[in-house]
C-alpha positions as CSV (number, residue, x, y, z in Angstrom):
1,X,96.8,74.5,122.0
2,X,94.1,73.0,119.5
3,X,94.9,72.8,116.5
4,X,92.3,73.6,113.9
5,X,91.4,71.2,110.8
6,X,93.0,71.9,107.5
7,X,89.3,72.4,106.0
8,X,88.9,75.3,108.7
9,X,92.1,77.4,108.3
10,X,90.7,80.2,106.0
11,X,87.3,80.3,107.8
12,X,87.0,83.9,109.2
13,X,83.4,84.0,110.6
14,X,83.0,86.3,113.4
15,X,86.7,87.8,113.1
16,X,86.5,91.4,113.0
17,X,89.3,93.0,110.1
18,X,90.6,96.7,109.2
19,X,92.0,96.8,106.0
20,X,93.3,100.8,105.5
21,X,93.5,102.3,101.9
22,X,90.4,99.8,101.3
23,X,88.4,101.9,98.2
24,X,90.8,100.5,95.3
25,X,93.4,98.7,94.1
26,X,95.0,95.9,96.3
27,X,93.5,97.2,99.3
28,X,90.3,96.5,98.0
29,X,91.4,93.3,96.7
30,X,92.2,92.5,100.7
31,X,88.9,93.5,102.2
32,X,87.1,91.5,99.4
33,X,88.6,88.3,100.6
34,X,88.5,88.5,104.1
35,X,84.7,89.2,103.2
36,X,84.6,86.3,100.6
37,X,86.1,84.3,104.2
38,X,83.5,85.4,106.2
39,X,84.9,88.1,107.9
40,X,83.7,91.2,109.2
41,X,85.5,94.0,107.7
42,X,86.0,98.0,107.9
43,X,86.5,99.4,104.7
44,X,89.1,102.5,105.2
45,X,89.1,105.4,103.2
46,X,90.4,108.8,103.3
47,X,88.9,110.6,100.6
48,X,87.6,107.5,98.1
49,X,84.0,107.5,99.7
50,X,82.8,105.8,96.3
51,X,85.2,103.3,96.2
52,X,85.1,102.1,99.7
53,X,81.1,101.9,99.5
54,X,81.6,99.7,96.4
55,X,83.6,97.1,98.0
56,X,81.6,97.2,101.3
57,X,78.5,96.6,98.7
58,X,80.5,93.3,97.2
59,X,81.4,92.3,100.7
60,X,77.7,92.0,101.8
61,X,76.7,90.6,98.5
62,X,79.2,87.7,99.6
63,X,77.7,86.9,102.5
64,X,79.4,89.0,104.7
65,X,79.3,92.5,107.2
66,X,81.4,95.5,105.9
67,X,80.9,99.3,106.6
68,X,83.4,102.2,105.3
69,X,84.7,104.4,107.7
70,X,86.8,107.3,107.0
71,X,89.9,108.0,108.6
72,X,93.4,110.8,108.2
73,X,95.7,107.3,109.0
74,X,98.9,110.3,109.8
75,X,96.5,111.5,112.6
76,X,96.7,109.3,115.7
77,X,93.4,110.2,116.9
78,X,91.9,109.1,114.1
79,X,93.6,106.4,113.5
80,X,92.3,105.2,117.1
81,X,88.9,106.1,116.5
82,X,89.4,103.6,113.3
83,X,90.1,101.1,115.4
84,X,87.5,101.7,118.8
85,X,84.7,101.7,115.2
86,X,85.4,98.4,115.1
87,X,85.0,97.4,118.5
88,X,82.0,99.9,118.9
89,X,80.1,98.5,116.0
90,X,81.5,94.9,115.3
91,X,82.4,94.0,118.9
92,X,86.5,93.0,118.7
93,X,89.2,93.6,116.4
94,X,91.0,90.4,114.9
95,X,93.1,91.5,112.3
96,X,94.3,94.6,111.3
97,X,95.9,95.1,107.6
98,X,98.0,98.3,106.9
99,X,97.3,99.0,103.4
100,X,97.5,102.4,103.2
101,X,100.4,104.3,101.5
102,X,101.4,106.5,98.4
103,X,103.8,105.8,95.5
104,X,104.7,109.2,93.5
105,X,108.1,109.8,91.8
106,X,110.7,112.1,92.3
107,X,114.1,112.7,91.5
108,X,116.8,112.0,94.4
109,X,118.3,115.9,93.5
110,X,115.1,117.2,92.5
111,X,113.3,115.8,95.6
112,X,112.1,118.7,98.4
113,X,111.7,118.1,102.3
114,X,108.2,117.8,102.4
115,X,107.9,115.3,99.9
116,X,110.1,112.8,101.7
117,X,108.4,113.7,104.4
118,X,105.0,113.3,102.9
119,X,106.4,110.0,101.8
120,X,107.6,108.7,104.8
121,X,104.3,109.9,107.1
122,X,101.8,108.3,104.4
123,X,104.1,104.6,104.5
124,X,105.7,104.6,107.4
125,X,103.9,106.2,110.0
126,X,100.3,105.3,108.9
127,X,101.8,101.8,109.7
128,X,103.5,102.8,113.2
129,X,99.9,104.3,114.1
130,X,97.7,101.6,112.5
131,X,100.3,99.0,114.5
132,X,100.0,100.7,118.0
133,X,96.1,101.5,117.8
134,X,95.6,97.7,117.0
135,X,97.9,96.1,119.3
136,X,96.9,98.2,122.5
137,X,93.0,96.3,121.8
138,X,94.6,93.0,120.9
139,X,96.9,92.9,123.9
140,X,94.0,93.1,126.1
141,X,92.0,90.8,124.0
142,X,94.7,88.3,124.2
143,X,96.0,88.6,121.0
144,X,95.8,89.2,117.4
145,X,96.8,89.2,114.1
146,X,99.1,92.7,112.2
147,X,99.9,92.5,108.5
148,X,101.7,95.7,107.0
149,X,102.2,96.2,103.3
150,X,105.5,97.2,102.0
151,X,107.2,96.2,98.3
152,X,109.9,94.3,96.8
153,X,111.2,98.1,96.3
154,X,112.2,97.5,99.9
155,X,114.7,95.0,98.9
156,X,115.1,96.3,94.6
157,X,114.7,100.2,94.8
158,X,113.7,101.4,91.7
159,X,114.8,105.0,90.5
160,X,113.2,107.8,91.4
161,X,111.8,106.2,94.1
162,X,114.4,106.9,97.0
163,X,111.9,108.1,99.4
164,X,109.4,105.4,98.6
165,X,111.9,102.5,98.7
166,X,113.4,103.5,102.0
167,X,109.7,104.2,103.8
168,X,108.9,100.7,102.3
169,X,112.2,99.0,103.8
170,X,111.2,100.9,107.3
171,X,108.4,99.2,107.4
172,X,110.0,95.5,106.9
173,X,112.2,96.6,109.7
174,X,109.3,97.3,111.7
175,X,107.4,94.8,111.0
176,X,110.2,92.4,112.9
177,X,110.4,95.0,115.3
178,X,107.0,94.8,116.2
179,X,107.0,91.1,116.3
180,X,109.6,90.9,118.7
181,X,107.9,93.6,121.4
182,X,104.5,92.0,120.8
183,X,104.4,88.4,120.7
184,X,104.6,87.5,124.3
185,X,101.4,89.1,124.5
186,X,100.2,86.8,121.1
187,X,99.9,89.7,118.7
188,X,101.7,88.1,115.3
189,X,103.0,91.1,112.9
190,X,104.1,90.3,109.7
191,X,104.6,92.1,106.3
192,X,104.0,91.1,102.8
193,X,106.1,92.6,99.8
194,X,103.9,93.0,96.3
195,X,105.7,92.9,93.2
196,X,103.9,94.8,90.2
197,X,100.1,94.6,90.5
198,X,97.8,95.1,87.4
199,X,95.6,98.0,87.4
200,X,93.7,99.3,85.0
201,X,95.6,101.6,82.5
202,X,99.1,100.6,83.6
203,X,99.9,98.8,80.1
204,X,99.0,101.7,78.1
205,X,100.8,104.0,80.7
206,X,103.6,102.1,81.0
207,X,103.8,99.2,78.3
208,X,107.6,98.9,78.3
209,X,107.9,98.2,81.9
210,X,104.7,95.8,81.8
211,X,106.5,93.9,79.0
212,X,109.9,93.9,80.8
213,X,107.9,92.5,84.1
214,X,106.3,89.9,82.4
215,X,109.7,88.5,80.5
216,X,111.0,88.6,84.2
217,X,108.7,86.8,86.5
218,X,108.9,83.1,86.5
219,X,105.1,82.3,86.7
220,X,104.6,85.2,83.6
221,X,102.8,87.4,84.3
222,X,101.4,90.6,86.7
223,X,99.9,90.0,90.3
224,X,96.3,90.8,91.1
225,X,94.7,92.3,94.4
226,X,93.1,89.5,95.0
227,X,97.1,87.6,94.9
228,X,98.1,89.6,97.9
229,X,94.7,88.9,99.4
230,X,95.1,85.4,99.5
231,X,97.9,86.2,100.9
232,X,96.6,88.0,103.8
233,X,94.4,85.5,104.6
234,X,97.2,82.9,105.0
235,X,99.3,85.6,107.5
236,X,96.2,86.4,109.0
237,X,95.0,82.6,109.3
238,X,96.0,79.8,112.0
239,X,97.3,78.5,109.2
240,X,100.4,81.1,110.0
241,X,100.0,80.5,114.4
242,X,104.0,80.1,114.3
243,X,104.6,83.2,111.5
244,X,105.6,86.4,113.4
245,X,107.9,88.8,111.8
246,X,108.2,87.4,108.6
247,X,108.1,89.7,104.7
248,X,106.6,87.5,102.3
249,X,107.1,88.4,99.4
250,X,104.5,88.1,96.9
251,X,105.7,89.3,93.2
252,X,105.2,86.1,90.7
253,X,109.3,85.1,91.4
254,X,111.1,88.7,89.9
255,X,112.6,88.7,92.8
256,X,114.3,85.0,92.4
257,X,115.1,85.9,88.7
258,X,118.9,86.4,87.4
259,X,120.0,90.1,88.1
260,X,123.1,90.1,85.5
């Protein structure tokens, strides 16, 4: 195997990338750099048609290809059409980056059915189907690279988010899963796990928890979209060849702070 030159290992040029839940936030923060690295990127969006066209008009302004395509990611068919867009329009499919996923509260006794449900299909499954779509072209491509978002809620539930911190720890689990079935065939799946990202209005929404974040975390301070987009670009990169199955977490050190 060759292996490429440290100045090379973040060039993306020609690779073809879906990032899911692409029109805002750190999903937007994802496609920007994989654009900023030369990539060719898909923009999904469900109903954020705005959004996604405003970060496929930065992409291009950087240089780079990116169209938005919109997608129901809990539908399989559509969730395979995501992925033959790419192929259709761009040629391949390199990387695929499952964004996607919702984070409302609810009370454990207060909780109903269909909103663990809803919880679990929009986190877990969107992953399962954005996995499977991907890895079917990849494996007959040779290979690729799979990068699913959970949280370090995964690891430190937070309360009233029992249904959001067990879809987030299925889809660690998965993650290795995944790795194990797929890397004979040279698909790498790995998972990275945010810690609080800024967004705007969160310190006025929620200025005690900001404040109790930022006394926690080592290096001081929130993490940006573009912080867990450089960090996609290292999973995704041959920087990573010999990662697979791996949750990075990404969260400024909370997670390595003092918990008594």
């Amino acid at each position: 195997m060759e292996i490429p030159k440290p100045k090379d290992l973040l060039d993306f040029a020609g690779k073809v990338v879906i990032v899911t839940g692409a029109s805002q936030g750190i999903g937007a923060g994802i496609a920007q750099r994989f654009g900023e690295a030369g990539a060719r990127v898909i923009v999904h969006y469900r109903s954020g048609v705005d959004g996604a066209n405003a970060v496929v008009e930065k992409i291009r302004e950087s240089g780079s290809q990116a169209m938005a395509v919109a997608a129901e990611l809990t539908d399989q068919t559509e969730v395979e059409a995501l992925v033959a867009h790419a192929r259709k329009h761009f040629g391949s499919l390199d990387v695929m980056v499952n964004n996607a996923g919702i984070f409302p509260n609810a009370a454990l006794l207060n909780m109903t059915r269909d909103e663990w449900r809803a919880m679990i299909e929009a986190n877990m499954d969107t992953a399962f189907l954005g996995t499977q779509a991907a890895a079917h072209h990849m494996k007959a491509a040779g290979g690729g690279a799979i990068i699913n978002l959970a949280s370090i809620s995964a690891m430190n539930p937070a309360s009233d988010h029992s249904h959001y911190n067990s879809a987030k720890a299925g889809v660690v689990m998965f993650t290795r899963s995944a790795a194990q079935e797929l890397g004979p065939s040279g698909i790498r799946v790995n998972c990275i796990s945010p810690g609080l990202i800024a967004r705007p209005g969160l310190e006025d929404a929620w200025p005690e928890g900001v404040a109790r974040w930022q006394q926690s975390a080592p290096l001081g301070r929130m993490g940006t979209p573009e912080d867990i987009g450089d960090a996609c670009l290292f999973l995704a990169s041959p920087a990573a060849r010999w990662i697979t199955g791996v949750n990075l977490i990404v969260d400024g050190g909370v997670m390595s702070s003092m918990i008594f």
